[in-house]
Backbone bond lengths (Angstrom), bond angles and torsions (degrees), N, CA, C in turn:
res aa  C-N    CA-C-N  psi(-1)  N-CA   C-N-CA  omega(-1)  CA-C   N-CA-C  phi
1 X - - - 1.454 - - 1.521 109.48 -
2 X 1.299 111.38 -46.70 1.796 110.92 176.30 1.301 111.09 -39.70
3 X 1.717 94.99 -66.38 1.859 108.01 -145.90 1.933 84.53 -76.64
4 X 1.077 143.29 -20.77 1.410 118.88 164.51 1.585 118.86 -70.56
5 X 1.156 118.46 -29.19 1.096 112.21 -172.80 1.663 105.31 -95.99
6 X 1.334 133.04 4.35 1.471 97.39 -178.66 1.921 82.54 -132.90
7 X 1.763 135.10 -13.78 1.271 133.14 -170.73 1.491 84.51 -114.28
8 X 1.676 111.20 142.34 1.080 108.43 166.06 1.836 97.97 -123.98
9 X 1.453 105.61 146.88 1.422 95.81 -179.02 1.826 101.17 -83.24
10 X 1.682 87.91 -148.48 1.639 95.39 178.25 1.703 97.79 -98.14
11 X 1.012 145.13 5.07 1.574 143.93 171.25 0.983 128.53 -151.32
12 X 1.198 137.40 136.03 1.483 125.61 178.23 1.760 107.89 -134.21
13 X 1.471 96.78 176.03 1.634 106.52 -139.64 2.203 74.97 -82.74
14 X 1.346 103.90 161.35 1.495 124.72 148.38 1.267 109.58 -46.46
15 X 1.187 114.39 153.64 1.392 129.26 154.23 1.812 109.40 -73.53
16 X 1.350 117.74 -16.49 1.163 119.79 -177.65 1.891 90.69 -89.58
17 X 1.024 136.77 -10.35 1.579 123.20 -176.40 1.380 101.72 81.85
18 X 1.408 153.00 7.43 1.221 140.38 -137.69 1.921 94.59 -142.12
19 X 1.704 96.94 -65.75 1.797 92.76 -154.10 1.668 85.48 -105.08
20 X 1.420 112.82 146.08 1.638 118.90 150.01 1.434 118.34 -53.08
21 X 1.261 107.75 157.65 1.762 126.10 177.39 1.620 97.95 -128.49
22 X 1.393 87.00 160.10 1.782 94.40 164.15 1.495 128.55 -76.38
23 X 1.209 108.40 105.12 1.740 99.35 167.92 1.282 115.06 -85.51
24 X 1.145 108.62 -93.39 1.978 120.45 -168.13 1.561 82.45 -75.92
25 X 1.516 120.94 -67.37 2.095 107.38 -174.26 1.215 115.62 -54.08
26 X 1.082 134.40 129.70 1.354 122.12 157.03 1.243 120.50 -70.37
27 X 1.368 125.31 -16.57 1.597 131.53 -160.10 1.460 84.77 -162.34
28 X 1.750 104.33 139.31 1.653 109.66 150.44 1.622 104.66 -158.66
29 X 1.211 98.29 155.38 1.805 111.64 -172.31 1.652 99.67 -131.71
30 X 1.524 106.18 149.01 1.478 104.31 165.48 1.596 91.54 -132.34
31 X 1.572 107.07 -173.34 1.403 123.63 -159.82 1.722 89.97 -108.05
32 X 1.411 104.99 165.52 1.649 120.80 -175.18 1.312 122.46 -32.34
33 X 1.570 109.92 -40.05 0.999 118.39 -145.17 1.880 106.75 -119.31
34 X 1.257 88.95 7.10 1.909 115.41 171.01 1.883 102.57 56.96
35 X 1.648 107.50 38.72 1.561 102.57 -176.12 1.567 99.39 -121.32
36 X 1.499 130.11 13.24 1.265 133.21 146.41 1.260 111.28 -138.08
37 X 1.695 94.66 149.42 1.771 101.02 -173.65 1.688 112.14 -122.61
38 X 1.437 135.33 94.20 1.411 109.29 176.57 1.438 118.05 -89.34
39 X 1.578 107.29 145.98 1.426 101.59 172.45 1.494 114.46 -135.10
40 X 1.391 102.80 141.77 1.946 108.51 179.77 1.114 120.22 -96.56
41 X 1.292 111.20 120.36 1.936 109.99 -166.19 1.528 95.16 -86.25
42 X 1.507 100.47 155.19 1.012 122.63 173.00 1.871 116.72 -62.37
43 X 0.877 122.21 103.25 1.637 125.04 158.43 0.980 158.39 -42.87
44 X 1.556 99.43 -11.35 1.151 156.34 143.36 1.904 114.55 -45.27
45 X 1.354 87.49 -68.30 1.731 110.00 -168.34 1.730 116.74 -46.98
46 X 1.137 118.19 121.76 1.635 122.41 176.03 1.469 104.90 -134.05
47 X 1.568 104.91 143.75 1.776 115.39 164.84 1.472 96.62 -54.22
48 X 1.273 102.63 -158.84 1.333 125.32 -150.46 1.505 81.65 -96.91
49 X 1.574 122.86 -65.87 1.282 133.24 -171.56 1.248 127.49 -26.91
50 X 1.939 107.33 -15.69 1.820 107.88 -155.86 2.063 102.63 103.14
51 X 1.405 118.37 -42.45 0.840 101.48 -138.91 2.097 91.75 -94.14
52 X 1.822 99.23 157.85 1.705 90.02 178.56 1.012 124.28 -79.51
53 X 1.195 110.27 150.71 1.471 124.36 164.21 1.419 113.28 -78.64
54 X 1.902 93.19 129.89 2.052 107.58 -158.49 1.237 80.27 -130.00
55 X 1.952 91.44 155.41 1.465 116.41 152.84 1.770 105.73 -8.95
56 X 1.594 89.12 -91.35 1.821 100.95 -176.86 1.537 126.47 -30.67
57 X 1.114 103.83 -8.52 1.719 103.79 -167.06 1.529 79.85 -96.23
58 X 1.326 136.28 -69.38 1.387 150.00 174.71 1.841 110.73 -14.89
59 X 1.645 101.58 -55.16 1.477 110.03 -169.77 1.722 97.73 -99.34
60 X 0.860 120.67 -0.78 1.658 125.25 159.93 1.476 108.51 -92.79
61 X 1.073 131.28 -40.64 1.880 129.04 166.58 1.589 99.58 -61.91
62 X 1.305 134.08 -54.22 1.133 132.73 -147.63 1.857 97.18 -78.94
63 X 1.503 100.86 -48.48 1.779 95.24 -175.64 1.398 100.25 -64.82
64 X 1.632 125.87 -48.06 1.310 99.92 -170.08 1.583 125.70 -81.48
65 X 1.111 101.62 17.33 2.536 103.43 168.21 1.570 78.76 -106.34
66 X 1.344 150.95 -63.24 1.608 123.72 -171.16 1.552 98.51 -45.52
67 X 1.060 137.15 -79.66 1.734 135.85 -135.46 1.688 96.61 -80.87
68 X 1.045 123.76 -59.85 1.393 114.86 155.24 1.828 119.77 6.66
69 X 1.196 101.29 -54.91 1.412 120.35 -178.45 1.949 104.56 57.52
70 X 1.076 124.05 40.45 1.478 120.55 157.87 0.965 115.92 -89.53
71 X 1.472 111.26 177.30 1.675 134.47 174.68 1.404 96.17 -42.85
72 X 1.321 139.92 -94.60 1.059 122.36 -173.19 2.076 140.83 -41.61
73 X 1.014 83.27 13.66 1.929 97.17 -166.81 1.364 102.85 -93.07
74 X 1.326 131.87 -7.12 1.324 130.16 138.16 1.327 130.26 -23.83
75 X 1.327 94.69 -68.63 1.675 98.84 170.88 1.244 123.58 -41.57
76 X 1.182 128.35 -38.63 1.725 128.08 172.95 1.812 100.17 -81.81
77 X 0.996 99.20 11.36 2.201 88.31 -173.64 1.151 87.23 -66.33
78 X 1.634 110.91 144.59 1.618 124.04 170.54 1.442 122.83 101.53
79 X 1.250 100.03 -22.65 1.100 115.73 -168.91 1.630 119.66 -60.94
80 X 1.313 137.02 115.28 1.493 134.47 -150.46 1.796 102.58 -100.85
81 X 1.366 109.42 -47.34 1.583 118.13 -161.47 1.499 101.19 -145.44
82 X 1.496 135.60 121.44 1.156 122.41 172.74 1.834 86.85 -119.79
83 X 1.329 118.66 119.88 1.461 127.98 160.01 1.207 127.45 -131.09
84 X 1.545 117.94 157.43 1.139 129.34 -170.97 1.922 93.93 -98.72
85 X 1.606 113.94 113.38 1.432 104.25 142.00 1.265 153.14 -81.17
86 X 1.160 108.96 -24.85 1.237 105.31 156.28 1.825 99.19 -154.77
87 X 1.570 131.07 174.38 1.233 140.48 170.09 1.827 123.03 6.74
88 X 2.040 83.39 -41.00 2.130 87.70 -148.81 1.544 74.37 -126.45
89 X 1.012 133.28 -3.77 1.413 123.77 -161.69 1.531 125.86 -127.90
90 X 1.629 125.20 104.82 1.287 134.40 179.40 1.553 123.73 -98.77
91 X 0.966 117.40 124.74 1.735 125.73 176.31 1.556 117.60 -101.49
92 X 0.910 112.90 107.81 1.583 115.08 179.95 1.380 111.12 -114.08
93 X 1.479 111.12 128.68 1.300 114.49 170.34 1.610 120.99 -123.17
94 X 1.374 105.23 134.83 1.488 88.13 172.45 1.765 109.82 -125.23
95 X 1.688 114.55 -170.13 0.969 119.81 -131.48 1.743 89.52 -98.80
96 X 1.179 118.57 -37.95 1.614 105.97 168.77 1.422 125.14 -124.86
97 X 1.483 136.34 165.23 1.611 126.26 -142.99 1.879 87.09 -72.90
98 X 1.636 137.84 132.67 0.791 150.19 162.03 1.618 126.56 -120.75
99 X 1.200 126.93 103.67 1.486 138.27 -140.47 1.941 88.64 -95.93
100 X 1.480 108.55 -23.45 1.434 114.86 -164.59 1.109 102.84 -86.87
101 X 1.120 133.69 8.04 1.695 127.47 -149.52 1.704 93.99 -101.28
102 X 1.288 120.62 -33.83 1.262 127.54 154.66 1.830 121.06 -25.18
103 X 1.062 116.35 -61.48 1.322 139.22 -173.77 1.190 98.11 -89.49
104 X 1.529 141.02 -27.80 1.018 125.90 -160.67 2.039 86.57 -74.78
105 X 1.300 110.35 -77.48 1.414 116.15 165.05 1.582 114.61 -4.78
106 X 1.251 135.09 -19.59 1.224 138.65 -152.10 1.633 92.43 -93.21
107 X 1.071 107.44 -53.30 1.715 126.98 -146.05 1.888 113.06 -72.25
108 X 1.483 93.93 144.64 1.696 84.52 -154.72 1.264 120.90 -58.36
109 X 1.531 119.56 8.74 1.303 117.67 -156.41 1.751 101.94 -101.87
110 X 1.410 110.90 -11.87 1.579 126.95 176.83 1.571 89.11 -92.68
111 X 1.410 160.39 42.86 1.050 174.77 169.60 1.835 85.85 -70.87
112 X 1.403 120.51 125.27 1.688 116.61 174.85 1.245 119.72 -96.50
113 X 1.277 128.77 123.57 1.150 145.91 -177.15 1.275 116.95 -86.09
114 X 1.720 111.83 127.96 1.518 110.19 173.41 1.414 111.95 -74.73
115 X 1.271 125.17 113.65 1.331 160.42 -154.68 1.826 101.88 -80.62
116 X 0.663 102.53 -26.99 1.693 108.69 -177.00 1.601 99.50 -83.45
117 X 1.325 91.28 -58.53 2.170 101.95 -166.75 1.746 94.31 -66.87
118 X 1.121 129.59 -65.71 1.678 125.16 169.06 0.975 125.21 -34.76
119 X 1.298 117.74 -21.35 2.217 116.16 -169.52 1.591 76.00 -93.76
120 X 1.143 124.88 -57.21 2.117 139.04 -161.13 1.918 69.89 -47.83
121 X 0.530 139.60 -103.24 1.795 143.52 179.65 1.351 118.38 -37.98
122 X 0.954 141.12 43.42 1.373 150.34 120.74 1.390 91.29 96.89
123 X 1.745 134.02 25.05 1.581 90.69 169.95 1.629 100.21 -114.36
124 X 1.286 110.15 171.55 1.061 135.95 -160.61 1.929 120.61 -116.46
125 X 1.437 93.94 107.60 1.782 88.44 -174.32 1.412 116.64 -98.74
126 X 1.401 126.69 19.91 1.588 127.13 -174.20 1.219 99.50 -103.65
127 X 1.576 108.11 171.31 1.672 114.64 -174.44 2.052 120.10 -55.71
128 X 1.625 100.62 -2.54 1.330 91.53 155.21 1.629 132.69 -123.45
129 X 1.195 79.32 37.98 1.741 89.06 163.25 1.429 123.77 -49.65
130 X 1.767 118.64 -36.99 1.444 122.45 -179.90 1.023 100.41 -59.52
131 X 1.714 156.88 -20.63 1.134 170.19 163.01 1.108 128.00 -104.85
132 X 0.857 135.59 -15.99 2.189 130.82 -168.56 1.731 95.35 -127.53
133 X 1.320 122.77 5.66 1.383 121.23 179.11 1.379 101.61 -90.76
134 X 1.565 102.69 111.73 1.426 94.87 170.24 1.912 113.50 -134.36
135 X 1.703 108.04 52.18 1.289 116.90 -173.19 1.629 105.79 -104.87
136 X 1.093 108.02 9.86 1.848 103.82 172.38 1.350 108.65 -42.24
137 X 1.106 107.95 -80.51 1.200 124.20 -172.15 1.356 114.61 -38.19
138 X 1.229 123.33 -72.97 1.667 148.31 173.21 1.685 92.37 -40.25
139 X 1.164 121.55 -35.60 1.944 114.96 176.94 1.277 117.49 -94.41
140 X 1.557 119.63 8.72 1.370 134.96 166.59 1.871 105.40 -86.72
141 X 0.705 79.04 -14.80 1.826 96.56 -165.61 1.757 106.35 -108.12
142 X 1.121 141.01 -43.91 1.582 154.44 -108.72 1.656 94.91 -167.16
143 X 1.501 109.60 112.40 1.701 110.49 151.48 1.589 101.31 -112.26
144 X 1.426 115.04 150.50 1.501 137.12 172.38 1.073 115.95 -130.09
145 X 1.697 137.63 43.09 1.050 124.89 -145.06 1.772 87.03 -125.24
146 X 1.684 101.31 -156.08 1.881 100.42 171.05 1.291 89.76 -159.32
147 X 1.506 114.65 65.93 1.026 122.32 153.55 1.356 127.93 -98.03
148 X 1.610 152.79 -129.63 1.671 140.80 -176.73 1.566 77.89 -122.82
149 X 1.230 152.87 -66.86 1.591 156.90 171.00 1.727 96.84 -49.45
150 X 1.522 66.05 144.64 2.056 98.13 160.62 1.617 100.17 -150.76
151 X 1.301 96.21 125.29 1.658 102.09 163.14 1.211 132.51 -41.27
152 X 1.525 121.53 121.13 1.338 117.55 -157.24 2.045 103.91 -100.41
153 X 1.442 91.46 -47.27 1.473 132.58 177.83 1.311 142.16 -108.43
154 X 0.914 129.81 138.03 1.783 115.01 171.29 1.324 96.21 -153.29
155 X 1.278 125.82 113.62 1.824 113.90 148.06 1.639 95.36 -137.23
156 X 1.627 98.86 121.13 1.439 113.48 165.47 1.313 128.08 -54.23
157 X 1.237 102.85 142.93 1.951 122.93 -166.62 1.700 99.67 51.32
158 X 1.026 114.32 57.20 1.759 128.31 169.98 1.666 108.96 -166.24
159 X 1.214 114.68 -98.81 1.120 106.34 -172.52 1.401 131.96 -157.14
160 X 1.414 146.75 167.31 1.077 137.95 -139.33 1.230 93.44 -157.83
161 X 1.946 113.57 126.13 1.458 138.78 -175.76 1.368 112.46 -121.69
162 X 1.543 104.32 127.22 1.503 120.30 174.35 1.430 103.88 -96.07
163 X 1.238 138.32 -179.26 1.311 155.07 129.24 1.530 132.18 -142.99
164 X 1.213 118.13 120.72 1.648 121.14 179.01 1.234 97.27 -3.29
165 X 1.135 110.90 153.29 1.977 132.02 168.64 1.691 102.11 -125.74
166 X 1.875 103.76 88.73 1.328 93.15 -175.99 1.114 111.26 -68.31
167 X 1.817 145.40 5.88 1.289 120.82 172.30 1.067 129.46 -100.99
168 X 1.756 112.44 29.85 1.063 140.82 -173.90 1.851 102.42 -55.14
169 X 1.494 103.83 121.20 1.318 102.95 176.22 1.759 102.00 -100.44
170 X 0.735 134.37 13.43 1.617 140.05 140.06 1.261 147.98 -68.78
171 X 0.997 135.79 -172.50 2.022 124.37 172.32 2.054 85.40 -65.10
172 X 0.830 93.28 150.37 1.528 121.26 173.38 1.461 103.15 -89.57
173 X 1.503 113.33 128.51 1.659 135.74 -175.69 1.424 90.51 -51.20
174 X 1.249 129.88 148.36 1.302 139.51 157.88 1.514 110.80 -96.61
175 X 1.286 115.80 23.91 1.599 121.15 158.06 1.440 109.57 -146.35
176 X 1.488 88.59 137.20 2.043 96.12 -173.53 1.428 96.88 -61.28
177 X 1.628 120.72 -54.68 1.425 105.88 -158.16 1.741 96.61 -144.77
178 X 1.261 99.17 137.85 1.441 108.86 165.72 1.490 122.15 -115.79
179 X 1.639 115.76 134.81 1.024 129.38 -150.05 1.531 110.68 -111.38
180 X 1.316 144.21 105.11 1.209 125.19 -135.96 1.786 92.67 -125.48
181 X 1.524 136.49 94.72 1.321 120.36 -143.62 2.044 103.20 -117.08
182 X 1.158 112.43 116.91 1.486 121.74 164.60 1.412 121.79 -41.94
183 X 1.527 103.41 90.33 1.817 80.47 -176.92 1.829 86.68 -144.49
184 X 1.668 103.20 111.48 1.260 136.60 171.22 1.474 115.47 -26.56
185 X 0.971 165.11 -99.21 1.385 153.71 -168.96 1.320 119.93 -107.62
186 X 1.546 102.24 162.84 1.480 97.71 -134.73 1.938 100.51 -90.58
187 X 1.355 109.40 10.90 1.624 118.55 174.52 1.601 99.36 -65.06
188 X 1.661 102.15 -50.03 1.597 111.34 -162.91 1.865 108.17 -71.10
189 X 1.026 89.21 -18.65 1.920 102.63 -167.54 1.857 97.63 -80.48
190 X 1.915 105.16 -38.93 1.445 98.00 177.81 1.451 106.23 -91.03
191 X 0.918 152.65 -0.12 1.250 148.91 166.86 1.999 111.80 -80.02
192 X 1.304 98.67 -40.06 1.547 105.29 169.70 1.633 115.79 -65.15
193 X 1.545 103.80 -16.44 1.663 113.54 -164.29 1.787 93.91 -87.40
194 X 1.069 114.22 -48.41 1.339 125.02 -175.53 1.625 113.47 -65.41
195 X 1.271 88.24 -26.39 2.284 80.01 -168.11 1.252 84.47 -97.46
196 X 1.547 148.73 -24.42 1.325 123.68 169.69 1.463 78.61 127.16
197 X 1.008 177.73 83.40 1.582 162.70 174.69 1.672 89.58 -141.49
198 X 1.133 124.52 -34.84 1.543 130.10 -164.97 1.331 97.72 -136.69
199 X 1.646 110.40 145.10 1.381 120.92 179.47 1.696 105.52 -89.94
200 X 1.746 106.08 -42.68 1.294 104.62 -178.99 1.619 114.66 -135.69
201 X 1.169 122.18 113.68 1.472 122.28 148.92 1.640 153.62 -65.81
202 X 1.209 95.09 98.88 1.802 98.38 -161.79 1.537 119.81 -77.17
203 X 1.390 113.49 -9.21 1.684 112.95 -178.36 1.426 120.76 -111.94
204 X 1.442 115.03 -0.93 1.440 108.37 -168.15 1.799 117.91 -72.03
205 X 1.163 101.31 148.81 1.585 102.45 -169.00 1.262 98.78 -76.66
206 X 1.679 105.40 -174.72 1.455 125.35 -173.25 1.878 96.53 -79.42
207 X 1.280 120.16 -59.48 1.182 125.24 -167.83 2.002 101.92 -53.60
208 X 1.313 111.61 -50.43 1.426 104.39 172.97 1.625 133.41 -48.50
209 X 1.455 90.77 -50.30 1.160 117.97 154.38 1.165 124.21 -22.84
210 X 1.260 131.30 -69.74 1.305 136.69 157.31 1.657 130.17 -18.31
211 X 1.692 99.17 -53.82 1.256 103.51 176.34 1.485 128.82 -73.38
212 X 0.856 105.40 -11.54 1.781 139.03 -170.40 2.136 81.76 -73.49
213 X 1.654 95.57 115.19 1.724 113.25 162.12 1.420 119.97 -82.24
């Protein structure tokens, strides 16, 4: 729920679950053999800060989830050349024909990071990121993204604060702030659903469920 709402990648899934849409690209093409991908960013598109979203921010998100080396750094496996051609425009190639690499791009974890405000915060996009990255913390605290949210809040096992992103170059959130609240079993979650305390409850069981008017 975060990383969609405050990182937007370069594609996102249909509402049908099936075909990609344009997020950050507006347009992208690959070659026959699905082992280069170009994509045209939107011109449109800005971080949160005001400032645009470039090529470089694109091939600075992308090197630092490969070198990173986490669970998510899969998604870049294969990956041969990630470059910026010009301003709006990235070419990625990888090393064998990959038809998924499409979708891979989709997923919230390719969410693009303003590359300037993240390095100013200690993280690190070169091959020692598995080591010299030291922006965890500072991204517990700090969104840089250009999504409709910017992190307002964070305190773990409690709760989690959005707020409008007025430099939203998109339709504008039709809620100033979303409040995203930790509350341990799912009796306490339906009892909060009922007195009005919460708009929506995501864990309650079937058997609770039941009792719920």
């Amino acid at each position: 729920i975060y990383l969609t709402a405050v990182y937007e990648p370069l594609l996102t899934l249909g509402k049908d679950n099936q075909t990609l849409e344009p997020k950050i690209a507006l347009t992208w093409e690959n070659n026959d053999d699905f082992t280069e991908f170009t994509f045209n960013l939107n011109p449109d598109a800005v971080f949160s800060d005001g400032s645009p979203v470039e090529a470089s921010d694109v091939v600075w998100t992308f090197e630092r989830l490969r070198n990173l080396k986490g669970s998510p750094s899969f998604l870049m496996d294969g990956t041969q050349s990630i470059e910026a051609v010009d301003a709006h425009t990235v070419k990625i190639t990888v090393e064998a024909p990959n038809s998924e690499f499409l979708n891979k791009v989709s997923a919230p974890y390719t969410g693009i990071v303003n590359a300037e405000a993240a390095m100013a915060g200690g993280a690190v996009g070169d091959e020692t990121a598995s080591t010299a990255d030291g922006a965890e913390g500072w991204f517990l605290e700090n969104s840089v993204g250009s999504g409709p949210f910017v992190l307002s809040n964070y305190a773990p096992e409690d709760e989690l604060r959005l707020a409008r992103n007025d430099a939203y170059y998109g339709d504008a959130p039709a809620f100033s702030e979303v409040v995203i609240t930790q509350i341990q079993d799912s009796v306490s979650q339906a009892q909060a659903l009922e007195t009005g305390s919460v708009d929506v409850a995501m864990q309650i069981d079937a058997d609770t469920a039941k009792s719920i008017d």
